[in-house]
N, C-alpha and C positions, 0 to 999 in steps of 0.2 A: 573221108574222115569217118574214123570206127566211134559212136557212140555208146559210153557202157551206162546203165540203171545202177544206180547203187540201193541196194534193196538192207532190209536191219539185219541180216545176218553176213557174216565176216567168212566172204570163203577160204582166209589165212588160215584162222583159227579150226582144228580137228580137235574131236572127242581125245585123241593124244595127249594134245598138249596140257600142261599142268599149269595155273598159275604161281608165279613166283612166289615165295614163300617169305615172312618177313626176315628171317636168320639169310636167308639167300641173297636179298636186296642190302642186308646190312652187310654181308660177306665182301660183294658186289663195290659198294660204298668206300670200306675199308681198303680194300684194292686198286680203289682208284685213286684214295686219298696220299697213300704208300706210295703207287708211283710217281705220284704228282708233288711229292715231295722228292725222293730219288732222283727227278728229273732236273729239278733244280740245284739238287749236292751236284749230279754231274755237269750241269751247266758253267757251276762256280770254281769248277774241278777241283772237289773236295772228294770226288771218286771218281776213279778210275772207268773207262769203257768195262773192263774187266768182272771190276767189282761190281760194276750196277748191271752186271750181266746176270752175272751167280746170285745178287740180292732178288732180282724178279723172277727169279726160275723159284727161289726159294719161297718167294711169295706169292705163286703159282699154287704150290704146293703147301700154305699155311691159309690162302683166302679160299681156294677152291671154285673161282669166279667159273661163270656159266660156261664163258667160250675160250677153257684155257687149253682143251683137246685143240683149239685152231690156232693156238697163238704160237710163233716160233720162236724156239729154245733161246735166239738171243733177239733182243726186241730191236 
């Protein structure tokens, strides 16, 4: 058994990284609120696989969320 120290400083975190910003967290928020709405039009199929294809590519591209470089074109 490997035992680790956890000591106050975060060896995650690099002088890189940037804190989130609050336009970022609310972009973020928005984004998730959109599809979580989305989810449930197409649940009730009030839209189409299609349509709620090309609606989060577009809100990809309106929220601008942190990890949308990793997200795939159809969700």
């Amino acid at each position: 058994m490997q035992i680790t120290r956890i000591t106050e400083q975060n060896p995650l975190i690099t002088s890189e990284q940037k804190p989130i910003t609050p336009e970022q967290l609310q972009r973020e928020f928005d984004y998730y609120r959109a599809e979580k709405l989305l989810r449930k039009m197409l649940e009730k199929e009030l839209l189409s696989d299609e349509e709620f294809n090309k609606i989060m590519l577009l809100n990809r591209k309106s929220f601008s969320p942190i990890l949308a470089q990793l997200m795939p074109d159809k969700p």
